[in-house]
Every structure is written in structure tokens, then in C-alpha cells.
C-alpha positions as CSV (number, residue, x, y, z in Angstrom):
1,X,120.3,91.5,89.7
2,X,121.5,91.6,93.6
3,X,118.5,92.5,95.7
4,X,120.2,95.6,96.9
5,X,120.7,98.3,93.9
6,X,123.3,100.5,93.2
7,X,122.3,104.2,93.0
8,X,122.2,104.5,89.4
9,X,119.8,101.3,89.7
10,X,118.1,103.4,91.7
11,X,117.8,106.9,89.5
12,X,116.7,104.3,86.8
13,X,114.0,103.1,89.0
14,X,112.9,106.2,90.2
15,X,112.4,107.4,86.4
16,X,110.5,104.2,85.3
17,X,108.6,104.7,88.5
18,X,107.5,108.3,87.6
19,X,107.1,107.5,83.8
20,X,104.5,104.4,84.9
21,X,102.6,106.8,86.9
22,X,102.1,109.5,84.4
23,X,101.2,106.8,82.2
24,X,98.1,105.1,84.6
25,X,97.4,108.9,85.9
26,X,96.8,109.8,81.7
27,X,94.3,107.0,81.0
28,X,92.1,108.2,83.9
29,X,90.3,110.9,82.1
30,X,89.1,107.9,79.5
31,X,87.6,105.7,82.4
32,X,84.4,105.8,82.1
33,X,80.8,103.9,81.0
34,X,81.0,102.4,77.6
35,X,85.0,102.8,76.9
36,X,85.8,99.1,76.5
37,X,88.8,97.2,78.1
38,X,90.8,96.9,75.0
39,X,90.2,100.9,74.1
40,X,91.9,101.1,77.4
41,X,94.4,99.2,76.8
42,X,95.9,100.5,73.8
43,X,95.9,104.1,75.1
44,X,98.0,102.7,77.6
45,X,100.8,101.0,75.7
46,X,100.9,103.6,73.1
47,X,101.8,106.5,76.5
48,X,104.3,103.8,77.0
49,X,105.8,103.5,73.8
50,X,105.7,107.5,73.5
51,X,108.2,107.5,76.4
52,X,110.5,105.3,74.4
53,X,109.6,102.3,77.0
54,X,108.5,99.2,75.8
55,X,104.8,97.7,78.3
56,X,106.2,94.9,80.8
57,X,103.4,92.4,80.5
58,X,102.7,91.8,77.0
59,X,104.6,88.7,76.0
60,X,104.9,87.8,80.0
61,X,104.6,83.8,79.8
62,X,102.2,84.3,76.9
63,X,100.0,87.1,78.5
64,X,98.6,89.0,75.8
65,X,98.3,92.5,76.5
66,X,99.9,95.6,77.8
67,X,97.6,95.5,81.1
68,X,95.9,93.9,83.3
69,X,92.1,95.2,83.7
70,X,90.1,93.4,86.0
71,X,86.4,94.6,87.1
72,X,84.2,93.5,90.0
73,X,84.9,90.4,91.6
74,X,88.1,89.9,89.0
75,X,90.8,90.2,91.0
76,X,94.1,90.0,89.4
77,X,95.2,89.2,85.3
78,X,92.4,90.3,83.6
79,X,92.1,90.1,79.9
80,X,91.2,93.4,77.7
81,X,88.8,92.6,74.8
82,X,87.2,94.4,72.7
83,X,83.9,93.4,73.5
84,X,83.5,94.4,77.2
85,X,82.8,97.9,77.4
86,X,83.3,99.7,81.1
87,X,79.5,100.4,82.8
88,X,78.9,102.9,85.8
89,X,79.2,101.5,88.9
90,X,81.6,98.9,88.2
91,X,85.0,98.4,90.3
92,X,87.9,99.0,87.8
93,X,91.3,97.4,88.5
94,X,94.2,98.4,86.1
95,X,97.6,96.0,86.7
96,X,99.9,98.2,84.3
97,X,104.5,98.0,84.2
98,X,106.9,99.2,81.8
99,X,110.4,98.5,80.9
100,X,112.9,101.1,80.8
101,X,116.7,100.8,80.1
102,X,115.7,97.1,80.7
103,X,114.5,98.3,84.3
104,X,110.7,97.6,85.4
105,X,108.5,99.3,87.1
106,X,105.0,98.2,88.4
107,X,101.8,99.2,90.1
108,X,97.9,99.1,90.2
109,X,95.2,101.1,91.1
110,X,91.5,101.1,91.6
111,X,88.7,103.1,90.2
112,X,84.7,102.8,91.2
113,X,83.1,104.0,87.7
114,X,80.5,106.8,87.7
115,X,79.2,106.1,90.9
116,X,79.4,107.0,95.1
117,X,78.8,103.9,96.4
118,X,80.0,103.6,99.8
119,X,80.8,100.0,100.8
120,X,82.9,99.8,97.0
121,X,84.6,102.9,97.8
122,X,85.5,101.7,101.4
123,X,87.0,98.6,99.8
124,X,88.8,100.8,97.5
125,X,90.1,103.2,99.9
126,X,91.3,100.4,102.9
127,X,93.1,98.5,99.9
128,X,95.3,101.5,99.8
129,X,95.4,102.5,102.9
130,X,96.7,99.0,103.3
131,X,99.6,99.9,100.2
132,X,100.4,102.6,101.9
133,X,100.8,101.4,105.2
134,X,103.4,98.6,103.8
135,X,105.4,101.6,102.1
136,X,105.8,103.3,105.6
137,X,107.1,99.6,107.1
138,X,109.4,99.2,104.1
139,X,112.4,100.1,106.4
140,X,115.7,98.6,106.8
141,X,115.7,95.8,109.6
142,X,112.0,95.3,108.8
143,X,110.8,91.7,108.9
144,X,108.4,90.5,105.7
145,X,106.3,88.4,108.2
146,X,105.6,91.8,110.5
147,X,104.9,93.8,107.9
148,X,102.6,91.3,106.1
149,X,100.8,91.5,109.4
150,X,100.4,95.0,109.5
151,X,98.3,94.9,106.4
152,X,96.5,92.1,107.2
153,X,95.3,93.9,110.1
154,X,93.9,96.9,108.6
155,X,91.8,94.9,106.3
156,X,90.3,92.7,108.8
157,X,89.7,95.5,110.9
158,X,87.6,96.3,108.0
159,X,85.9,93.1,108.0
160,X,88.0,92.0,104.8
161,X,89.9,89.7,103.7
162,X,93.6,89.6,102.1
163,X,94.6,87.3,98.9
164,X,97.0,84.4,100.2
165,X,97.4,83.2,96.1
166,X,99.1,86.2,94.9
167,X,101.8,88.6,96.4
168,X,104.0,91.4,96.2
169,X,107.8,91.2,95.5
170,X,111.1,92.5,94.5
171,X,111.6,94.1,91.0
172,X,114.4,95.9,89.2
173,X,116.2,93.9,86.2
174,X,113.0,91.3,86.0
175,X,109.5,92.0,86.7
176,X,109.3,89.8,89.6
177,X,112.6,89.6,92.0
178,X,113.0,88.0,95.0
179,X,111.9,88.3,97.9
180,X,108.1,87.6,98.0
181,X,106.1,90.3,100.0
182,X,103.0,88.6,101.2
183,X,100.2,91.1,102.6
184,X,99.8,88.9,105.3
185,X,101.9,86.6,108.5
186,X,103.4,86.5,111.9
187,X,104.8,89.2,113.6
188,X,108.6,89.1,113.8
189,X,109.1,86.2,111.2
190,X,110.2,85.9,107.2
191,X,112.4,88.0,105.3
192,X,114.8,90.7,106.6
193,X,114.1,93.8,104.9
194,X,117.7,96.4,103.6
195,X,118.2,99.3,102.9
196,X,118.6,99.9,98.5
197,X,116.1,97.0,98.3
198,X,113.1,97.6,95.8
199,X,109.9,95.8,96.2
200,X,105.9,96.1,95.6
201,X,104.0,96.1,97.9
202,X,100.6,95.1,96.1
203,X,97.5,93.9,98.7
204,X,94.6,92.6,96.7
205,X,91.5,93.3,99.7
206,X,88.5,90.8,99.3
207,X,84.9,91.9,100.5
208,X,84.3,88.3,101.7
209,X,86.6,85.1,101.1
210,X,90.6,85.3,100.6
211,X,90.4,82.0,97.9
212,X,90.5,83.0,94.5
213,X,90.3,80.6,91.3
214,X,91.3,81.1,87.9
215,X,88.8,81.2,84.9
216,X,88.5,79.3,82.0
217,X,90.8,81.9,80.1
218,X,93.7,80.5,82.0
219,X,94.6,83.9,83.3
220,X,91.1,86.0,85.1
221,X,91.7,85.7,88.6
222,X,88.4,86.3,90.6
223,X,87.2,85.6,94.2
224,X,85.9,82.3,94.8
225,X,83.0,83.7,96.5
226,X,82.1,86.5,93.7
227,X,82.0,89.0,96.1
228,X,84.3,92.3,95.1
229,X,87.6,92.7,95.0
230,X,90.5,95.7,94.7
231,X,93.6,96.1,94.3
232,X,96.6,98.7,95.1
233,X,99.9,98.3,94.0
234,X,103.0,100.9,94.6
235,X,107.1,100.2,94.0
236,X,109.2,101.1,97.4
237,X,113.1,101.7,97.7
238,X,113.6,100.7,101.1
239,X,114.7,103.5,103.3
240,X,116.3,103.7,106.8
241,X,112.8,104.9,108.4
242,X,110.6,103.9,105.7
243,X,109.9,103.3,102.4
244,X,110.3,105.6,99.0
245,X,107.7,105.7,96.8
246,X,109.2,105.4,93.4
247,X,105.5,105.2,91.2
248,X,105.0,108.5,92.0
């Protein structure tokens, strides 16, 4: 698929966009202490299914659910058991796309469960701020490496830290699409944003280290420190002052 979409691409998107956020925005009233993972996870994919879409990440090189739900110092890819049952004051990552028309749609959110504590609600809220922020520099002329560095910025103006392993990217006809949105870099380098362009913009905002490692499992990202991690994801139509939000 060219990186820059055609407008009925684009009404595609936009729909896929909206149907994945009613979808995540429905499972939120079930969040809560003692729901497990997998209870989650098959409310999700049967929303999915009900809007005659079919979950993007089950089957994706042999990952095994509909989402990803990573908690605490998880990061990215975790798997939903049966098993592991939500507890209050846990930090809640949900990783969730569908496929409609045989277009994707992406994003992630992050929940703090039953609970007001500060420092995990700041991490929550500067990982979106730091979404967000990328959305309003998704503009045509817009270099990868200056926006990166945008991000960057607000979280270690926070005292965070930003994953390196794991990035955002382009989407439309395949989950992941070129380019490669890193939420870090160098002012006035990489990748030369269009307009019609569709990316994610997805930081992943680390109370201590950037590194990561990979569990066991062959999938469970988590910080190599332990310390908590959250994640934001939205999808952006690249505009000619910034960026639309299409999971909306």
C-alpha cells in the first residue's frame, strides 16, 4: 500500500479508527479487581467480531490473542490468561487493532486500577500527553527525527524515560507500514512526514530505564529495571497543520 492513501483509504480508516475506539472505550466498565486478563480479552474480540471486523493481532507471527494486556512493569505484548486476575492498584495496558475491509486500525491505552496513586497516574497522564503531542507534530513537511524529539522531551522533563526497542509506524493495508516513528531523536533529521500519510504514534514512558527484555514466554516485554511502565497509542492522518486523529 503507497504510504500516502487515497481518500476512500482514508474514509476506511477513519471508520476502523472509530469502530476500535468504541470497542477499547466498551471494555472499560469491566476493568476492574478480580476480572482476569483473558475475561478481558474475549469481551474484546467478540465487540470486534459484532462490528463484522475480524481482531488484528490474533494469528500475528503466532501471537495468540486478540490483545495485548500488559500490567506493571510489562510493557508491550502481554499474554491474556486465564489465571491472572486484574488487582487494585495495578497499571493496566491494553494493545488492541482490528481489521476492517482488510484495513487496520491500532491503539493502546492505559488504566491505573481502583486506585489514586499519584506518581502511576503521572506516568499515565505524561505518556499521553506525549501521544498527543506527536499527533499535533504529525504535519506535512514534519521530520520523524524532530518530532521523536519532541516526545522525548516531555518525558524526560518528567524524569522518564522513552522505549528505544519498540516504535510507532505507518499502517493502512498491513498492521505495520513503513515508516518507523520512533518517540525519540535529533531535531531536524529522519523521515519527511506528507500529507494523506497514516501513522501511530505509540510512546511507551518508563519510570526509570529505557531497556526492556523479553520474558520467557517469548512475547512479555517488561522494563529491565522492573520499574513501571505505560503506554499510549493513537492512529494520525497527517494533516497540513497537524495531525487527525482517526481512533477517536
Amino acid at each position: 500500500m503507497p504510504l500516502i492513501k487515497t481518500a476512500h483509504e482514508i474514509d476506511l480508516m477513519r471508520h476502523a479508527g472509530h469502530m476500535l475506539f468504541e470497542v477499547l472505550t466498551s471494555a472499560e466498565a469491566l476493568i476492574a479487581d478480580g476480572i482476569s486478563t483473558l475475561e478481558l480479552d474475549t469481551f474484546l474480540e467478540s465487540e470486534i467480531l459484532k462490528r463484522k471486523c475480524r481482531p488484528a493481532f490474533k494469528g500475528y507471527n503466532g501471537f495468540p490473542a486478540t490483545a495485548c494486556i500488559s500490567i506493571n512493569e510489562e510493557v508491550v505484548h502481554g499474554i491474556p490468561t486465564s489465571n491472572r486476575k486484574l488487582k487494585s492498584g495495578q497499571l493496566l495496558k491494553i494493545d488492541l487493532g482490528l481489521v476492517y475491509q482488510e484495513i487496520y486500525s491500532d491503539m493502546a491505552r492505559s488504566y491505573l486500577i481502583d486506585s489514586d496513586d499519584r506518581d502511576k497516574l503521572r506516568l499515565i497522564r505524561t505518556a499521553r500527553e506525549c501521544c498527543e503531542k506527536g499527533g499535533e507534530l504529525a504535519r506535512d513537511g514534519m521530520k520523524l527525527g524532530t518530532l521523536g524529539n519532541e516526545i522525548q522531551k516531555i518525558a524526560e522533563d518528567e524524569g522518564y524515560s522513552v522505549v528505544r526497542d519498540y516504535v510507532g509506524h505507518g499502517i493502512g493495508r498491513a498492521l505495520h507500514e513503513d515508516p518507523q516513528v520512533p518517540n525519540y531523536g535529533l531535531t531536524g533529521t529522519g523521515f519527511l512526514l506528507k500529507k494523506g500519510m497514516v501513522i501511530c504514534i505509540e510512546p511507551m514512558v518508563n519510570e526509570g530505564t529505557f531497556e526492556v527484555r523479553t520474558k520467557k514466554d517469548g512475547w512479555t516485554v517488561v522494563t529491565k529495571d522492573e520499574k513501571q511502565s505505560a503506554h499510549w497509542e493513537n492512529m494520525y492522518l497527517v494533516g497540513d497543520e497537524k495531525g487527525e486523529r482517526l481512533t477517536v
